[in-house]
Each structure stands twice: as structure tokens, then as C-alpha cells.
C-alpha positions in Angstrom: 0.0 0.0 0.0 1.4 3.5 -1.0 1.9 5.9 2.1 1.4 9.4 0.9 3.1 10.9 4.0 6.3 9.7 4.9 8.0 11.7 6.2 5.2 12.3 8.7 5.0 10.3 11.8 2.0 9.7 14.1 0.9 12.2 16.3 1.5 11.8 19.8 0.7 13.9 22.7 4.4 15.2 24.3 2.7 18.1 26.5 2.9 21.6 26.5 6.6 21.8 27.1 7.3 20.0 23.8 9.0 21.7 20.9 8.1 19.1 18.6 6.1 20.4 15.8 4.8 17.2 14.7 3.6 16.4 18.5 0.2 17.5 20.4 0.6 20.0 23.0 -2.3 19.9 24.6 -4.7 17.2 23.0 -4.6 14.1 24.7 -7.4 11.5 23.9 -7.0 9.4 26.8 -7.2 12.6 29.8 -10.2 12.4 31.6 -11.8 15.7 32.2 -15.7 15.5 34.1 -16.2 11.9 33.9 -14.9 11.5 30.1 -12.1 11.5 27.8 -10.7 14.5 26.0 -11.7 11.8 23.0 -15.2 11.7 24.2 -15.7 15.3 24.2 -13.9 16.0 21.3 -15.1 13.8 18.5 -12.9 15.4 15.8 -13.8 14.6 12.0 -12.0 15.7 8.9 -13.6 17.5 6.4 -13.2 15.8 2.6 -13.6 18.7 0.9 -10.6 21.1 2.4 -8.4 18.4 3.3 -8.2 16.4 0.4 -9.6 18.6 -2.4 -9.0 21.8 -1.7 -5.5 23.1 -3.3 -5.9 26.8 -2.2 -7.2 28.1 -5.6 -9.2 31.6 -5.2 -11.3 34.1 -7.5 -7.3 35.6 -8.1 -5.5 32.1 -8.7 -4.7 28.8 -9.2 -4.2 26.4 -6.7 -0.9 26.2 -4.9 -1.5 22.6 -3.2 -0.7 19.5 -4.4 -3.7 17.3 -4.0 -3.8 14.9 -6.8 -2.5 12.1 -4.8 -0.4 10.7 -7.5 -3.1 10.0 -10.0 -5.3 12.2 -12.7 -7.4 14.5 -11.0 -11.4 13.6 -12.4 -10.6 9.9 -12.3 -11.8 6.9 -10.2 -8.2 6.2 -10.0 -7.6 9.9 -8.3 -11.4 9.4 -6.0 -9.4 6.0 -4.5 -5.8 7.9 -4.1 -8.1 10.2 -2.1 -9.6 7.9 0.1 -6.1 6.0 0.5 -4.5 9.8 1.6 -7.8 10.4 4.0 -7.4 7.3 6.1 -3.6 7.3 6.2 -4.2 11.4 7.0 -6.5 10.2 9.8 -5.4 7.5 11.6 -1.7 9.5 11.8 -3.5 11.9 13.7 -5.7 9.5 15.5 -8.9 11.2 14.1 -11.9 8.8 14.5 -14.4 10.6 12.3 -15.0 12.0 8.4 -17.5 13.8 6.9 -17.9 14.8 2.8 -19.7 15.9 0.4 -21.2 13.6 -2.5 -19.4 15.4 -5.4 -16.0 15.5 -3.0 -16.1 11.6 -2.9 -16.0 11.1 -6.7 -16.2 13.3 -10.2 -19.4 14.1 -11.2 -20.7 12.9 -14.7 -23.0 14.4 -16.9 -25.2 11.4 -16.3 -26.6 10.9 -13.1 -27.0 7.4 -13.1 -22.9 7.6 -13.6 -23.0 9.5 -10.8 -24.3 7.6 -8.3 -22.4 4.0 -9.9 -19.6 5.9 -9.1 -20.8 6.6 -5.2 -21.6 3.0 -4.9 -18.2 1.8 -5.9 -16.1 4.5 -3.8 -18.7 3.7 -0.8 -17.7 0.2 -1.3 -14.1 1.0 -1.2 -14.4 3.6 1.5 -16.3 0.9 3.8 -12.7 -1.7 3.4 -10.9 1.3 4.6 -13.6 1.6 7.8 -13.4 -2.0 9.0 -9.6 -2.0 8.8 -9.1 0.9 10.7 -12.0 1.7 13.2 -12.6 5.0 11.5 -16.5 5.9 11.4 -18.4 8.4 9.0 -20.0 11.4 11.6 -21.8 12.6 8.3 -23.0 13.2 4.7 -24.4 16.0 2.5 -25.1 16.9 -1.3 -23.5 19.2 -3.2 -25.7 21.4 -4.4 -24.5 24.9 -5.1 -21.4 24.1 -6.9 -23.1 22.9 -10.2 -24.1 25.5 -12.4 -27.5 24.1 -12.6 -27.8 25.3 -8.7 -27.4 28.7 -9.8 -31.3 29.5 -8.1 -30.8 27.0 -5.4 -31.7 23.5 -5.0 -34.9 23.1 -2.7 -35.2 27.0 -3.8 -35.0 26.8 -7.5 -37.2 28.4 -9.4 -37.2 25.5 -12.1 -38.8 22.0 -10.9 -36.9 20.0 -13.1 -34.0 21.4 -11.0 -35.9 20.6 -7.8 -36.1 17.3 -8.7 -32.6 16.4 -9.6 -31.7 18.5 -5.7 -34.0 15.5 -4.5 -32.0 12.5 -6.5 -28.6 14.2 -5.3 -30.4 14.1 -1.8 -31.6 10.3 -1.9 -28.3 8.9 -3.2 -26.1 10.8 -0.8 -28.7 9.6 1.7 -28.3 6.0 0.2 -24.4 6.5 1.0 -24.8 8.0 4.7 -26.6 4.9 5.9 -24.1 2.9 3.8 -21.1 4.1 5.4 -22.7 4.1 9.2 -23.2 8.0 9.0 -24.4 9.7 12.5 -26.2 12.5 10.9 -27.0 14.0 7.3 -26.4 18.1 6.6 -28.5 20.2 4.5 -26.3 23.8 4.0 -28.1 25.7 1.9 -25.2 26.8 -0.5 -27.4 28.7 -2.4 -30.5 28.7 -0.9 -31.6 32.0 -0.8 -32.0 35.1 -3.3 -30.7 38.2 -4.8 -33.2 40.9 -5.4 -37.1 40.5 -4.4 -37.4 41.6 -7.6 -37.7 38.2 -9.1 -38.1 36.3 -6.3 -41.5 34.1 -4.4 -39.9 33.8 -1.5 -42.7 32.2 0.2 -43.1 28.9 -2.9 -38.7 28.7 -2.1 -39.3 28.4 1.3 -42.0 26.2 1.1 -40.6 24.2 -1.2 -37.0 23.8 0.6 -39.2 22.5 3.7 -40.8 20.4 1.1 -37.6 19.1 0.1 -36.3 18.7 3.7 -39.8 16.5 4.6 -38.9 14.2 1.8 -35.5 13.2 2.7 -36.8 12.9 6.5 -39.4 10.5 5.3 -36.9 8.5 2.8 -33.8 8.4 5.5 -36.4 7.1 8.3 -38.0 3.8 5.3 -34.2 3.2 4.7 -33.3 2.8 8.4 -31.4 6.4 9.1 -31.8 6.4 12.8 -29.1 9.5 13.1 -29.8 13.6 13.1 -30.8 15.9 10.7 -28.9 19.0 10.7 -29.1 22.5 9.0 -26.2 24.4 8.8 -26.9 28.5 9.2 -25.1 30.7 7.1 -26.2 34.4 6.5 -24.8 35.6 3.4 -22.4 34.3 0.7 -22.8 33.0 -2.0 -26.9 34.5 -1.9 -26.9 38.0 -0.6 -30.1 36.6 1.6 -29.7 33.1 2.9 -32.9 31.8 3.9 -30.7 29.9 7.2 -29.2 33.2 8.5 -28.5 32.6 11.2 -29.5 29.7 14.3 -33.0 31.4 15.4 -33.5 32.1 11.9 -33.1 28.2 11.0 -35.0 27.0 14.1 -38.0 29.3 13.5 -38.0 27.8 9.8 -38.3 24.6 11.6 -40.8 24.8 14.2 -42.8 26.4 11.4 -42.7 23.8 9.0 -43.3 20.5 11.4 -39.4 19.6 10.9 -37.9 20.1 14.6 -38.5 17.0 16.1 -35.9 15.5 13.1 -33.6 18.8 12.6 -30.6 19.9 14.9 -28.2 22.7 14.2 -24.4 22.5 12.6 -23.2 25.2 14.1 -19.8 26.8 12.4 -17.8 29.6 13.9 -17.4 31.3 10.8 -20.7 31.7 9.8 -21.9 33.0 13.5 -19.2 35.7 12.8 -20.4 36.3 9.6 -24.3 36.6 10.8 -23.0 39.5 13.5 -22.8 37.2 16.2 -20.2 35.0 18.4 -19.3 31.2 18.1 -21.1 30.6 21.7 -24.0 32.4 21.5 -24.8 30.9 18.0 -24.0 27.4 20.6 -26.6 28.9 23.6 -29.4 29.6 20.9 -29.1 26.3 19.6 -29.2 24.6 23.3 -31.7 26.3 24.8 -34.0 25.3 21.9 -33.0 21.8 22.3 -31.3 21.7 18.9 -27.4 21.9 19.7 -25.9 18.6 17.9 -22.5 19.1 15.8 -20.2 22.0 14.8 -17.7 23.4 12.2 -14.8 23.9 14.1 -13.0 26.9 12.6 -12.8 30.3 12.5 -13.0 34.0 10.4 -11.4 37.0 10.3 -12.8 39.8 11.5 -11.2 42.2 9.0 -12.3 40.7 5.9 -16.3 40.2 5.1 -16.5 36.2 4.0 -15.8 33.2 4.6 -12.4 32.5 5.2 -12.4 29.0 6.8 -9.5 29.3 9.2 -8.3 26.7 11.7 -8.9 27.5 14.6 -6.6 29.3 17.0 -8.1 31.5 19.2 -8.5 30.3 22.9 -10.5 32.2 24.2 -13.6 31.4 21.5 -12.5 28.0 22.0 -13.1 28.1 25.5 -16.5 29.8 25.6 -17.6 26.9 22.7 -16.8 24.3 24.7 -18.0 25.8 28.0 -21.6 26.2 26.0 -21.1 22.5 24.6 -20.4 21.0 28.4 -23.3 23.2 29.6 -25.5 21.4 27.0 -24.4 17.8 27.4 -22.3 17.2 24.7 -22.7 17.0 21.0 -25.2 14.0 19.2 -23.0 14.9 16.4 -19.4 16.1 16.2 -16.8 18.5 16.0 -15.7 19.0 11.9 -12.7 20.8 10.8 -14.5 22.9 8.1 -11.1 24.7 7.8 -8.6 25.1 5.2 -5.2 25.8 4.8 -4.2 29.2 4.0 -2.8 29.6 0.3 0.8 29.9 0.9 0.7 27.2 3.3 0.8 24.7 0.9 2.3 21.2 1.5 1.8 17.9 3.3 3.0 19.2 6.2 1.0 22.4 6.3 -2.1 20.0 6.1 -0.8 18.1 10.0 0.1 21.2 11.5 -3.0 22.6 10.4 -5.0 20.1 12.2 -2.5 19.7 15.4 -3.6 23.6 15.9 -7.2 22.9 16.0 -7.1 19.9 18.0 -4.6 21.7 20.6 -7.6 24.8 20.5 -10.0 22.7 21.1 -8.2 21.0 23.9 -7.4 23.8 25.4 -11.0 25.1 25.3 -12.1 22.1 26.7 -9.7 22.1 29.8 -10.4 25.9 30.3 -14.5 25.2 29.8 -13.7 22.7 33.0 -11.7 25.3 35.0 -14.1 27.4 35.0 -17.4 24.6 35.4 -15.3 23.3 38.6 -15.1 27.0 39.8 -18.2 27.4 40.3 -18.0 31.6 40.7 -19.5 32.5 37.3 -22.8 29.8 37.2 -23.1 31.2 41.1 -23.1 35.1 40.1 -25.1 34.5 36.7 -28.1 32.6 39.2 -27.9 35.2 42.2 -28.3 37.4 39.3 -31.9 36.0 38.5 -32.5 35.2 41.8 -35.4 37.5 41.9 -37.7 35.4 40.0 -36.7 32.1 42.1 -36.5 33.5 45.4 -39.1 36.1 45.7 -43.2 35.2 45.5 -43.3 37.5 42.5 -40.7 36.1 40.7 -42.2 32.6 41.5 -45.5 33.5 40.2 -44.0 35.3 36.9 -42.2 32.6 35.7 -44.9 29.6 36.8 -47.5 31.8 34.6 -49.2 32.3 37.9 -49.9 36.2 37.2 -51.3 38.4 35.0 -51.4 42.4 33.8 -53.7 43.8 36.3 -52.2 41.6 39.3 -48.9 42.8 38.1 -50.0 46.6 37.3 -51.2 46.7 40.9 -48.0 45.6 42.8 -46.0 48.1 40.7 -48.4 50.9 41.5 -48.2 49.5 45.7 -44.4 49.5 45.2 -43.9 53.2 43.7 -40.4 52.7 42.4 -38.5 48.9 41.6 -35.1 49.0 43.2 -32.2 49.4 40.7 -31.4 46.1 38.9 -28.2 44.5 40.5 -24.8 45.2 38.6 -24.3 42.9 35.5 -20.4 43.4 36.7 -18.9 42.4 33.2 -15.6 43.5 33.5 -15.2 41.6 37.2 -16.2 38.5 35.4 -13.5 39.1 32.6 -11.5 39.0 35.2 -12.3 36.3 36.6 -12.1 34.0 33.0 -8.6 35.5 33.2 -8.0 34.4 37.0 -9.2 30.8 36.2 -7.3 30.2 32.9 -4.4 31.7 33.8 -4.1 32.3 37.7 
């Protein structure tokens, strides 16, 4: 068997004193942190697309990466040098999960029926690579933005033939998820959304894309997909307006359209910065709603206005993700690197220390989300905060439903004037994130 990384060893955890730069610093899969191991909390997948197709290529320039693998890129041969790189990529860096696209997997044909032949025989391939090595699928999702034909959308277009081969793209790649053992299935609406109002009925596209999302609920359940739905938010780009903006946006559409009990959120980093919002409160939205199951682990620049799919690096984002994901229980699905290399970083290499930086931010998140969930000092102030509407008889009766206007206009007009709210004292509790991580 050809090994595409040589010169690479496995990765090993050496500790943050290590200089190694082909060693974790900080991620060890076998520390147990609240009960679990770092493993457990931090079900890491790689992404197919960025890692194994992606060569850096932009609206300004070819690619820079080499990512051919050896063979002719748009070949079976070239799909199979893929899937030989993944696993080897993987299991070097002791990552236990994948996820992919349908069009990332193999070359798409003009023929559909080519297509999906060439799914089934890569699926078949992909599953000799699973039982050897323990790795599991965490997901699947269709394509369907990149071919020109999605130029309206998929569930959104405005043409039904269109619709209906979003719906065969849909079926097979939910053929393939169950296939391959897959936890969950992703609907990001690439293009899902519109331009100008113009030319747009943008009550039939919604309708229809919860149309769309009903069907492949109702086919993955006959075919024995026991896993989670997910939508993936995203406010802008490529579609000015993205019908998933952002996660209230997305749970809204579903609550309103029956699909809840089925649908969970893929929350990614980038795209809560893109919406105007944080990482974690993109996280709490999606908890509190009952709807927090996997994320995109990466992260954007706040200086430029797209999507710039950066590893992760920043600690302290990390930290406040993971404090929201212990908070909820855990993730039903996992944690994806939806990152990519930057341009000039370009080689093999580039492509493991890529990944050992996220998986040393998110283990550093993780131990800090502990710190501070062992403290105890911030979920103490935030309930003594509130503690007017669990300690008084007021409060009691507000939040049981046990009141109404007039009961209510009556004790404000006994009282005269409310005491002052208590301090939200933001800057003390900056402080004391600071004291706990690095005290």
C-alpha cells in the first residue's frame, strides 16, 4: 500500500513543554476531564472537501496545493488515491471521524446514473478502509450549489426539473450515509436563498425547501437512518439573503414547518461571525431550543467580510464553545474541521500542523471550559443574578405563569419605584475567566 506521508510520523501527545512540531501539545485522547475522555468530548472529524480537495485556488489564482495524490485528478483512480491519503491522514492523527460531500467523494458525470455508480463503488471502497481501521463516518451532504445548474438553489429553484434532480442528489447521498454508518446528514443551503425581491417568491422557495427537507426525513427514516438531521446557518455568501441566516432564523423555519423533532443545528464559527454574532451564543441559541448537535470547528477574520475557513486558534472562542457545549451535554453529532489551509501554506506538512492547531484549540478550550465549570463563581453570580424570579413570590409567580397584567400593574403601583437592577459586573467576570485560565 502506498503511504502518501512519509516523512510524517504519528501524532503523539508530548505536553505543552514540547518543541516538537509534529507532537500535540495539549490534545490528549486518553485525559479524563468530568467523567470523560478528551476523546469523548472531542469527536474530531476531517472534512473531505478542504483536506483532500481543496489546493488553495481563489477568485485571483490557481491552486498552490498539491492534491492529486499521484493520480489524474477527475478519475476513479484519483477518487481512491483520495480515500487511501484520508485514512492514512486520519489515523496519523488519531482522528476517529469523516465527513464529505457527494461530489468530494468522486467526479461528477454528466449522467446521473454515472454519478451515483460511481458513489456505490467508492462507498464500497471507503467501507474496506472503515473495517480496517476503526474510522467511522460522523456525516453526509449533497452538493448542491457548486453545479451550475444550482445557480437558483436547489430546494429553492425556481425551475422543478432542478428541484427534482436536488431530490435524486439528496436520496443517493442519503443512500451513501446509511451505507457508510453516518451519524447524521447536513442540508447547508449553498445557495438557498435570493438576490433581489425583484424576481423572487420567496414564500413557494421556502416552502418548497421545507418540502424538500420533509422528503429526505421520510426516505432516510424507510431506509433505516436512525441518526440527526442538521441545518447548517449561514447568512450571506454566496446569496446576498440566505434563507438559514443565522441559528434562530433556522429554528424558527423549523418549528414552522413541522421539521424540529428531526432537525438539529451544525453550528460553524465562521458563519456565527459572519451573521454579527459569536461562536457561543450561536452554541446557547441552539441549546436552549433543544437543537445543539454538531459543529464546524473553525474560525474568520474579522477584518475581511467572507468566509475565510480558518483553523482555529483563538483560545478564548475555544473556550467559551466548549464551556456552552459541556453546559448542553455534549454533541449527538461532532466536531468537523471545516477549515482550510491558507494559500501559501501549501504542503503535506501544512495540512498536519494545520489540524494539530485545531485539536490543541480545542483542547485547550475544553480544559479551560472545565476550569471554569469546577469553579463554580460565574454559574453562582449569573443565578444570584436572576435570583429574583426564584426566590421572591413575585418572581415565583412570573415565571410559573401564575400572574397576569392587572395583578402585576397593581404591585407596581403598591411599590412606587422597583429597586435598581443589580450590577451585571462584566468586567469583574472578565476577570475572573482571566484568574481561572491563567491564575
Amino acid at each position: 500500500m502506498k503511504e502518501y506521508f512519509k516523512s510524517i510520523p504519528n501524532i503523539k501527545f508530548e505536553g505543552a513543554a514540547s518543541k516538537n512540531p509534529f507532537a500535540f501539545r495539549f490534545y490528549d485522547a486518553e485525559r479524563v476531564i468530568l467523567g470523560k475522555k478528551m476523546s469523548e468530548h472531542l469527536p474530531f472529524a476531517m472534512a473531505w472537501w478542504h483536506n483532500l480537495c481543496a489546493t488553495g485556488s481563489d477568485m485571483f489564482g490557481r491552486g498552490t496545493a498539491e492534491k492529486s495524490f499521484g493520480e489524474t485528478p477527475g478519475t476513479m483512480q484519483h477518487a481512491k488515491a483520495k480515500v487511501d491519503a484520508g485514512f492514512e491522514f486520519m489515523r496519523k492523527l488519531g482522528i476517529q471521524y469523516f465527513c464529505w460531500h457527494d461530489v468530494d467523494l468522486v467526479p461528477e458525470a454528466d449522467d446521473i446514473k454515472e454519478t451515483n455508480r460511481r458513489l456505490d463503488e467508492i462507498s464500497d471502497y471507503i467501507l474496506t478502509k472503515m473495517r480496517d481501521t476503526g474510522i467511522k463516518c460522523l456525516w453526509g451532504t449533497a452538493n448542491m450549489f457548486s453545479n451550475p445548474r444550482f445557480m437558483n438553489g436547489a430546494g429553492s429553484s425556481n425551475s422543478a426539473e432542478v428541484f427534482a434532480f436536488a431530490a435524486a442528489q439528496v436520496k443517493k447521498a442519503l443512500d451513501i450515509t446509511v451505507k457508510l454508518g453516518g451519524k447524521g446528514y447536513v442540508f447547508w443551503g449553498g445557495r438557498e436563498g435570493y438576490e433581489t425581491l425583484l424576481n423572487t417568491d420567496v414564500a413557494l422557495e421556502q416552502e418548497n425547501i421545507a418540502r424538500l427537507m420533509k422528503m429526505a426525513v421520510d426516505y432516510g427514516r424507510s431506509i433505516g437512518f436512525k441518526g440527526d438531521f442538521f441545518i447548517e446557518p449561514k447568512p450571506k455568501e454566496p446569496m446576498k439573503h440566505q434563507y438559514d441566516f443565522d441559528a434562530a432564523t433556522a429554528i424558527g423555519f423549523l418549528k414552522a414547518h413541522n421539521l424540529d423533532k428531526d432537525f438539529k443545528m451544525n453550528i460553524e464559527a465562521n458563519h456565527a461571525t459572519l451573521a454579527g454574532h459569536t461562536f457561543e451564543h450561536e452554541l446557547r441559541i441552539s441549546a436552549i431550543n433543544g437543537m445543539l448537535g454538531s459543529i464546524d470547528a473553525n474560525q474568520g477574520d474579522w477584518l475581511l467580510g467572507w468566509d475565510t475557513d480558518e483553523f482555529p486558534y483563538d483560545v478564548y472562542t475555544a473556550t467559551f464553545a466548549m464551556l456552552e457545549i459541556l453546559r448542553a451535554g455534549g454533541l449527538t453529532g461532532g466536531i468537523n474541521f471545516d477549515a482550510k489551509n491558507r494559500r501559501p501554506s501549501y504542503t503535506y506538512e501544512d495540512m498536519f500542523h494545520a489540524f494539530i492547531l485545531g485539536m490543541d484549540t480545542f483542547a485547550l478550550g475544553l480544559i479551560n471550559a472545565a476550569k471554569i465549570t469546577e469553579d463554580g463563581r460565574l454559574t453562582d453570580f449569573v443565578n444570584e443574578r436572576y435570583a429574583s424570579y426564584h426566590k421572591t413570590e413575585l418572581g415565583r409567580k412570573i415565571i410559573s405563569g401564575n400572574t397576569n397584567l392587572r395583578e402585576l400593574a397593581a404591585y407596581a403601583e403598591k411599590l412606587g419605584v422597583p429597586s435598581q437592577p443589580s450590577s451585571g459586573r462584566q468586567e469583574m467576570l472578565q476577570s475572573l475567566i482571566n484568574e481561572i485560565l491563567f491564575g
